[in-house]
N, C-alpha and C positions, 0 to 999 in steps of 0.2 A: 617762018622764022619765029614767029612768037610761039606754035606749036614746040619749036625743039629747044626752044628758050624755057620753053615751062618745064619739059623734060631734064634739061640740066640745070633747073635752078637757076637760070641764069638772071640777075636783074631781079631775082625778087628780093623781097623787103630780110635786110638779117633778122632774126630772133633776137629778142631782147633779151638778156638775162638779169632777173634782178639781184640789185647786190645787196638784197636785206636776206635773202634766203644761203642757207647752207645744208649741204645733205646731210643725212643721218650719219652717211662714215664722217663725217669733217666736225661733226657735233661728237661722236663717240669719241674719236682723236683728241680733241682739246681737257673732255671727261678724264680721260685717261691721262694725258700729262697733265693737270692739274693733283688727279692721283696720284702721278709717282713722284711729283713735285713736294707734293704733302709728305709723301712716305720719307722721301731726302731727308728733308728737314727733321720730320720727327728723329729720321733714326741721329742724323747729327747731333741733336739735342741730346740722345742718348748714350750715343759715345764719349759728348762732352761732358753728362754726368759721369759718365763710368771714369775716365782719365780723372776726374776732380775727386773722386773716389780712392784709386789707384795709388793719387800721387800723395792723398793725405795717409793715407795707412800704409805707404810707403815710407813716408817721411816720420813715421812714427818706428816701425822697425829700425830705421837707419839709428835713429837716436837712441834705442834702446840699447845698441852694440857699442856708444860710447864707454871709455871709462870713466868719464865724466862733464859736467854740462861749466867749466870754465870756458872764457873764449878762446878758439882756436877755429884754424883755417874750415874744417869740417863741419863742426858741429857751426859754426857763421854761416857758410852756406848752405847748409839743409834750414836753418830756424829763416834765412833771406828768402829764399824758394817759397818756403811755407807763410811766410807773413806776405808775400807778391801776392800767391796763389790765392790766401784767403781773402785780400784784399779784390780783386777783380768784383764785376756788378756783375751778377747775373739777375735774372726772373724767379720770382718767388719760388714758379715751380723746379727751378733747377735747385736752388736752395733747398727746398725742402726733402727731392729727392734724393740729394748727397747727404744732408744733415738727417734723415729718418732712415742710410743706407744702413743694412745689421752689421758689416764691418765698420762701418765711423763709429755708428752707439758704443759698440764695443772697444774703441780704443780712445775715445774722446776726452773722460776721468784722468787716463793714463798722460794723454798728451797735453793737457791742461795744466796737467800738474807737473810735468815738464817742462813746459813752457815758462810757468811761475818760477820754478828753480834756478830755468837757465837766465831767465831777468834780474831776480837777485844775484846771480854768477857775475854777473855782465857790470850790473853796475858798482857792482863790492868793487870788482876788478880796474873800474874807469875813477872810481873813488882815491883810489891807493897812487892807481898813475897821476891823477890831477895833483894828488898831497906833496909827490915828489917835486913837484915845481920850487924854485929854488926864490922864486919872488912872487909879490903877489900881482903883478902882471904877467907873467909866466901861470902862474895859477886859474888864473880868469880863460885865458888862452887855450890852456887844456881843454878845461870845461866848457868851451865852446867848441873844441873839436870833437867834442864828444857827438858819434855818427848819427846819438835821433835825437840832438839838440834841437833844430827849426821844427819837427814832431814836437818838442815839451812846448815849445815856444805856439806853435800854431792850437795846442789842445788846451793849454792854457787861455788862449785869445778866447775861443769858442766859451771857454768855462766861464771868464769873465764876462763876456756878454750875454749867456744865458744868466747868472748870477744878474746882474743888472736889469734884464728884463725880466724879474721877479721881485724889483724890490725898488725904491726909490730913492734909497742913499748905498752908497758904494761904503762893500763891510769895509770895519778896521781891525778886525780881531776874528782870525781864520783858524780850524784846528784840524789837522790833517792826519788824519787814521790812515797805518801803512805807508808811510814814509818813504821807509829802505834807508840803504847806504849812501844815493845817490837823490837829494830830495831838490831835484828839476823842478818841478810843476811848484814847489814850495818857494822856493827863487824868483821862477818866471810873475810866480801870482805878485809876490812882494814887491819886485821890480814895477808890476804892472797897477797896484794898488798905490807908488810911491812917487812914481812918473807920469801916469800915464794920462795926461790931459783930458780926455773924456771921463777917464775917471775921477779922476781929482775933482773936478768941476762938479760932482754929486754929490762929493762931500760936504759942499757950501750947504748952509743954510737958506732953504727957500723959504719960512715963514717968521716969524717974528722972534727974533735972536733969545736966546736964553743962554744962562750960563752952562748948562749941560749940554744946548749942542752948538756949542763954541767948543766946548772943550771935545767930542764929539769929531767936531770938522779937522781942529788941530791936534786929536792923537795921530802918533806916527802909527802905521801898522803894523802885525804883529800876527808870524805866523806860528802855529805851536804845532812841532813835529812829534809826532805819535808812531811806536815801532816796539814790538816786542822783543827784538833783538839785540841784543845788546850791543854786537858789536857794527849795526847798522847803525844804531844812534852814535856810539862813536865815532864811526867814520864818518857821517854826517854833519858833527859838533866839530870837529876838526876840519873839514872841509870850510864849513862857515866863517870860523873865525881866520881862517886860511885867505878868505876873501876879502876880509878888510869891513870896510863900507858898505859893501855890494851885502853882504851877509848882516849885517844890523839891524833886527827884528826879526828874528830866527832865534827859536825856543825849543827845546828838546825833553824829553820824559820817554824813557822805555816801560812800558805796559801793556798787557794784552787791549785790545780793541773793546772786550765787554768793561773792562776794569779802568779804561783810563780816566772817568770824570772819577774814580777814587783819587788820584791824583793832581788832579784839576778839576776845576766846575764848569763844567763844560756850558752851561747857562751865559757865564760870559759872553761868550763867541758867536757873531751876528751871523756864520756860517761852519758848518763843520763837513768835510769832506773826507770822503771812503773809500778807498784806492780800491783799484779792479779785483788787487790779488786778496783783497780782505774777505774772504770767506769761500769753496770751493763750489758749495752749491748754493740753488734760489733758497734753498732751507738754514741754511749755514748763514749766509748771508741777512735772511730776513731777521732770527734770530740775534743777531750783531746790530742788527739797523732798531728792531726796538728796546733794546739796552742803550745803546747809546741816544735816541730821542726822547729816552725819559728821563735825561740827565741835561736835555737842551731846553732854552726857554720856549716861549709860542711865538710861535713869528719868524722863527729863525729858519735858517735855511740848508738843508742838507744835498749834497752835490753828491752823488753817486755813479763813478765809470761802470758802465755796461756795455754792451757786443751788440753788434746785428748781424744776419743774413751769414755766410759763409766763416763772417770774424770771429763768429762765438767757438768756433775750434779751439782759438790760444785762448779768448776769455769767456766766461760764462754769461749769460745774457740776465739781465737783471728784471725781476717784475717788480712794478711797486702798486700794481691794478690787483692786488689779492686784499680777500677780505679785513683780514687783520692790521695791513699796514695802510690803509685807505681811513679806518676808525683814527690812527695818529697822523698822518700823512695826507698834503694837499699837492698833488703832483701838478709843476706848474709849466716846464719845459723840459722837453725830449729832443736830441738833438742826434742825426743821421749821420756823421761827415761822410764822403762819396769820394773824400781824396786821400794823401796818404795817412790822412791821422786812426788810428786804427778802433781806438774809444768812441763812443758814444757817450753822451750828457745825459742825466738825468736832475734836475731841479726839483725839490718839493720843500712845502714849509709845512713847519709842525705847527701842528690846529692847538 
């Protein structure tokens, strides 16, 4: 019995097998889908460059076959699409390889400056409908239905507290380069310089009272709208006093951007701010930015809307880390938003 027992095996001890070991196929196997796991993903990353590609030099043809950039059902939904699209977070290197694609370079200038157009469209056109209000609560009402109201309202907030965290008293005397027809952010800011408890509360005097900043604490604020347009300052001037109260420090002058401290002295003003659409390129714009900071005093502070990452499609991305503007310029905050507000901040005070 144990002879035929040894023959079949029978009763002897099992083989252990250990479970730290794997064969060479079961090691190749894992090699390989982690390959083609890798390859998935690259190629998706690829496709989703290409689609973000596609859809922007898509949405640039469509717009070009308008007869024109007023609102309307079309041309809303291609500029909505486009401002979704750009808005999305992707990784730098998605960024980068949409925004260095040679169709986006090549249609970028063009879509830019469409985009600029159809904003002035937009708000010329929400200007004229608010003016029609028959009261001035009916008036007020419009202009809050206006579709990227909580946008002026939210990019506004952000402005003011990068403004505040560059400076230790909350300005009184703002001058806004690029205005428009529609001057939102010139409103929100006044509203928010006029009301707004946190701010207010900086204007107090924290060392030992003087007559200059008493008077100082107690100016009302005062925001001075800047617009080469002529008939943007008008519909703006008219918009204001349209509004009663709510518009009460609200100043107007049409002038080009390089020209406007001929008009005003822009030394004045404890802050002067450069709307996105003020200038089309980093050259165009730098050019604007030191004309108008050798008209501002030292210490003052210049707000400048800029782009990041996919946004710089509708606006141009703004440097102020170049040599030239670094000799006038002390850049003190840079700000990202990562939600619907589509601007970026930039803060610096003149040296």
């Amino acid at each position: 019995m144990p002879l035929l027992a040894s023959w079949l095996r029978i009763g002897s001890p099992t083989k252990k097998v250990d479970a730290c070991s794997r064969s060479s196929q079961d090691s190749l196997t894992i090699v390989e889908k982690a390959d083609i796991l890798q390859s998935q993903k690259a190629d998706a990353r690829e496709k989703k460059v290409q689609w973000l590609v596609r859809s922007i030099v898509n949405t640039h043809t469509e717009l070009l076959k308008l007869p024109h950039l007023r609102p309307a059902p079309t041309i809303n939904k291609l500029l909505g699409n486009l401002v979704a699209i750009c808005s999305e977070i992707h990784d730098q290197d998605i960024v980068d390889k949409v925004l260095q694609n040679v169709s986006v370079q090549a249609v970028l200038p063009s879509l830019r400056q469409i985009c600029a157009q159809s904003e002035s469209c937009l708000e010329l056109h929400w200007a004229e409908h608010i003016l029609e209000g028959q009261t001035q609560q009916e008036v007020v009402e419009r202009l809050e239905s206006f579709p990227y109201y909580e946008n002026y309202e939210d990019l506004t907030r952000l402005e003011v507290c990068s403004i505040l965290s560059a400076t230790k008293k909350a300005p009184r005397q703002v001058a806004f380069i690029g205005s428009g027809p529609l001057p939102l952010t010139s409103l929100c800011l006044l509203q928010a310089l006029k009301n707004d408890v946190a701010v207010r509360s900086l204007t107090q005097p924290t060392t030992n009272n003087t007559t200059a900043t008493d008077n100082a604490a107690n100016q009302e604020p005062i925001v001075l709208n800047v617009d080469y347009d002529e008939a943007a300052i008008s519909a703006s001037l008219k918009l204001s006093l349209a509004l009663g109260e709510r518009g009460n420090g609200m100043e107007f002058i049409c002038a080009e951007a390089t020209s406007a401290s001929a008009s005003r002295d822009l030394s004045e003003f404890d802050v002067v701010y450069m709307a996105a659409l003020v200038g089309v390129t980093q050259t165009d714009k730098e050019k604007i930015m030191l004309e108008v900071i050798s008209r501002m005093r030292r210490g003052a502070l210049l707000v400048v809307r800029s782009s990041w990452g996919l946004r710089s499609c509708l606006y141009p991305e703004v440097d102020l880390a170049t040599e030239t503007l670094l000799k006038r310029l002390e850049p003190c905050v840079v700000v990202h938003p990562y939600n619907q507000v589509v601007n970026s901040v930039i803060v610096a005070r003149v040296r």
